[in-house]
N, C-alpha and C positions, 0 to 999 in steps of 0.2 A: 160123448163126455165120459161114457164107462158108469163103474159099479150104478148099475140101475138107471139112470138120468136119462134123460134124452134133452138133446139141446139143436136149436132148429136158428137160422141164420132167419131175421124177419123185418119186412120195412121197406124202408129208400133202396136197400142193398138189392133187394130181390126185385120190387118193382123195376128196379134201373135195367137188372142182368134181363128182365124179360123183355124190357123194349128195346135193347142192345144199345143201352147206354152207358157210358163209361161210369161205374159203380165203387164207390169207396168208401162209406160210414158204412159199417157192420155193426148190426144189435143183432143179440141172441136171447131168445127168450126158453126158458129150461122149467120143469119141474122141480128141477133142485130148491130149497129154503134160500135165502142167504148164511143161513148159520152151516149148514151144508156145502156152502159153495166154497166158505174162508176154510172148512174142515179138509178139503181140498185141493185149493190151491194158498200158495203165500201169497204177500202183497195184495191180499184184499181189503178194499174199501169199501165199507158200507152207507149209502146214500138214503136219499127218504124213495118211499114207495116200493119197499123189495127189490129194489136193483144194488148190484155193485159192481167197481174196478176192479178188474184186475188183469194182470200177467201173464201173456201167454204166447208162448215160443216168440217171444220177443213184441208180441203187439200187446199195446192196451184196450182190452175188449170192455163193451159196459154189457152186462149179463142181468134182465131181469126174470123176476119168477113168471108162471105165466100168471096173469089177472081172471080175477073170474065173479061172481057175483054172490058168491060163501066167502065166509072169515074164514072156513076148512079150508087149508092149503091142498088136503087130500080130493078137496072134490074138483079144484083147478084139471082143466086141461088144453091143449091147445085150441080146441075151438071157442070154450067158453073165452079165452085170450083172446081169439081174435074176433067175439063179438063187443071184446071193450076197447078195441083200437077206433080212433079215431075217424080215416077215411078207408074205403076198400079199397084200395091198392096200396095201403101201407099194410095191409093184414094179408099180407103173402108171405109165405114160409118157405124156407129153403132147408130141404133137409140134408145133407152132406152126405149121410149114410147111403141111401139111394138116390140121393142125384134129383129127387122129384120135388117139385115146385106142389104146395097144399093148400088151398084155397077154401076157406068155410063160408064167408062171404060176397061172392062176385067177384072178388077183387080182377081176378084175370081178364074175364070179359068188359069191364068198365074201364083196365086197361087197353084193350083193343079196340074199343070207341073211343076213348080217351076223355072218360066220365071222371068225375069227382065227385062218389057219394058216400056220405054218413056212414056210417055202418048201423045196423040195425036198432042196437041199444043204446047208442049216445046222442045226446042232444046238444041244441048250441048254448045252453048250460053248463054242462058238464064240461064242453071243450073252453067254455070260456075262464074257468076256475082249474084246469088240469096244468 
């Protein structure tokens, strides 16, 4: 993503490419703010929950911050992210940069038995109000 940022492909996209299934919703999840992200590109839309639309080389991408368990945006990082996603094989990350698939929850292995679990910190609470 450049000046500082890191932005990581994560979800159905990455789950799908790992079991060599035909992959097409791409979420990104980035360190950037949203007020950061409009500073950068045009055509941004900002939605509820630190995510937004926007433009890029012709596709409409949705770009959320990563989540984490502080109001500090500074202490977010990817893994605190993907201890707040939903199941472990949505909380796979695909980095563009190196090419490497990032897993902080099972997710990979739960995809190769072909499991659907929780992720650590969320409950069926949480999923049911998200």
């Amino acid at each position: 993503m450049g000046r500082g940022y890191k932005a990581l492909i994560v979800g159905g996209w990455v789950r799908d490419k790992y079991l060599g299934r035909r992959a097409s919703d791409i979420d990104i999840a980035t360190n950037a703010t949203p007020w950061q992200l409009k500073a950068l590109f045009r055509d941004v839309v900002l939605l509820p929950r630190s995510t937004v639309k926007l433009s890029h080389a012709g596709e409409v991408l949705e770009v959320t911050c990563f989540r984490g368990i502080s109001r500090a945006a500074s202490l977010f990082s990817v893994a605190s992210d993907a201890a707040r996603r939903d199941f472990t094989i949505n909380a796979l990350y695909f980095d563009p940069s190196s090419g490497t698939v990032l897993d902080f929850v099972g997710g990979v292995a739960d995809a190769q038995q072909r499991v659907l679990r929780l992720t650590g910190t969320l409950n069926f609470v949480q999923l049911m109000v998200a």
